[in-house]
C-alpha positions in Angstrom: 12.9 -74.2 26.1 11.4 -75.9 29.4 8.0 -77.6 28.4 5.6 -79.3 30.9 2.7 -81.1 29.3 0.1 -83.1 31.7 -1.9 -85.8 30.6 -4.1 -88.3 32.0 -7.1 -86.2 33.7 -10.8 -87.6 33.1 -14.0 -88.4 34.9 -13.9 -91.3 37.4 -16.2 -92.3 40.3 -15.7 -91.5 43.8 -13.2 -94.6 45.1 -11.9 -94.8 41.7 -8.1 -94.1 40.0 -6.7 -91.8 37.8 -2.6 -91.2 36.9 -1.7 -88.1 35.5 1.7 -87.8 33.4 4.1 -84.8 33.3 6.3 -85.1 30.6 9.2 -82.3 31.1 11.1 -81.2 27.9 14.1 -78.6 28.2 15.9 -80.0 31.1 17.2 -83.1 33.2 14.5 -84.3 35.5 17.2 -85.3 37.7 18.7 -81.5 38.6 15.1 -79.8 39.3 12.2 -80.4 42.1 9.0 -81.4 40.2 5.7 -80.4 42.0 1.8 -81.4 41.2 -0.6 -78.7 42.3 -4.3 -78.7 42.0 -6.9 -75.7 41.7 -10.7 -75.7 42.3 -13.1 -73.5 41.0 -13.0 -70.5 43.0 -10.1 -71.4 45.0 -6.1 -70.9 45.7 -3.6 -73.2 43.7 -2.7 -75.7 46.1 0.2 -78.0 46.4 -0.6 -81.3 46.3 2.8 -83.6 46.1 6.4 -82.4 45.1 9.7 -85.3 44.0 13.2 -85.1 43.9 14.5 -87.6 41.2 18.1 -87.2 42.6 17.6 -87.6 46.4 14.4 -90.0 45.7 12.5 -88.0 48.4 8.5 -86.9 47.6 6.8 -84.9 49.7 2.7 -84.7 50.3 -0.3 -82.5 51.9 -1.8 -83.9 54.7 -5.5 -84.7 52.3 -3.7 -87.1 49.9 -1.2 -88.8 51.8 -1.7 -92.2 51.7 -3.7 -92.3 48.4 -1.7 -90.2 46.0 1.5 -91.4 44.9 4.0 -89.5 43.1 7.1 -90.7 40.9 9.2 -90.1 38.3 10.6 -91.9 35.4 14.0 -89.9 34.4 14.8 -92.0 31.0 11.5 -90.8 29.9 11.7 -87.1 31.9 8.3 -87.8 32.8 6.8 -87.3 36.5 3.2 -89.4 37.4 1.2 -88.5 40.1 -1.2 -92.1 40.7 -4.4 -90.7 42.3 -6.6 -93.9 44.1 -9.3 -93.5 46.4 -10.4 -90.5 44.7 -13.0 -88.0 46.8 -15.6 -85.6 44.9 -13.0 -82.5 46.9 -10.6 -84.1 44.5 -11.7 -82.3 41.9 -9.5 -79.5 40.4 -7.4 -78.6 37.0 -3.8 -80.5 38.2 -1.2 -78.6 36.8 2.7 -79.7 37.1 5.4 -77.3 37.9 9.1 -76.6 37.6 11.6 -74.2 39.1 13.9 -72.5 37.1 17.0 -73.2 39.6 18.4 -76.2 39.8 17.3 -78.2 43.4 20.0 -77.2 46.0 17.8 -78.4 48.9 14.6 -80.7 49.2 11.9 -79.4 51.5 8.1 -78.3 51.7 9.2 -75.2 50.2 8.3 -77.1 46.8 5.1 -77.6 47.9 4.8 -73.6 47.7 3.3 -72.3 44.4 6.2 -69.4 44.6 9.2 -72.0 44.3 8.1 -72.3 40.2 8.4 -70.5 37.6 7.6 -73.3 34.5 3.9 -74.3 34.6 1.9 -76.4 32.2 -1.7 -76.0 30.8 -3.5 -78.1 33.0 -5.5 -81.4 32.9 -9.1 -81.2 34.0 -9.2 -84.2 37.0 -13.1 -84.7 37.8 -14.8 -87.2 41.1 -18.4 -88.1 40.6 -20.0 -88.9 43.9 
């Protein structure tokens, strides 16, 4: 059974740091595309950052490039997104995602809510300005 648990959401200032786990149960980090997405209230699920383990490539939005990073750790099947220079628009549930293929080809398409099917609850990521 694929399960996707995110951990590491809180409060922090504006400026401030926050890295959010995805450990991944159910399958080999190394086979799949692993994407962070982020929803506001009252708007679309967006994709924020997507990784492939296997070809070590990551992928970003243009509004967190160069402040979010995103890795993986494949002996612990966990994927971290590290969030610095946070922003009050920051703010959003961050939900990791996986597909239910296997990755045959890296690309944007993973930053596209439609290229998962696994999804886990959600950790609530909150900037104070």
């Amino acid at each position: 059974e694929v399960q996707l648990v995110e951990s590491g959401g809180g409060l922090v200032q504006a400026g401030g740091s926050l890295t959010l786990s995805c450990a991944a149960s159910g399958f080999n980090l190394d086979d799949y595309a692993i994407g962070w997405f982020r929803q506001a209230p009252g708007k679309e699920r967006e994709g924020v950052s997507c990784i492939s383990s296997r070809d070590n490539d990551t992928i970003y939005t243009d509004s967190v490039k160069g402040r979010f990073t995103i890795s993986s750790d494949n002996a612990k099947n966990t994927v971290y997104l590290r969030m610095n220079s946070l922003k009050p628009e920051d703010t959003a549930v961050y939900y990791c995602a996986a597909p239910a293929d296997e990755l045959a080809g890296f690309s944007s398409w993973y930053l596209d809510r439609r290229a998962y099917d696994y999804w886990g609850q959600g950790t609530q990521v909150t900037v104070s300005s």
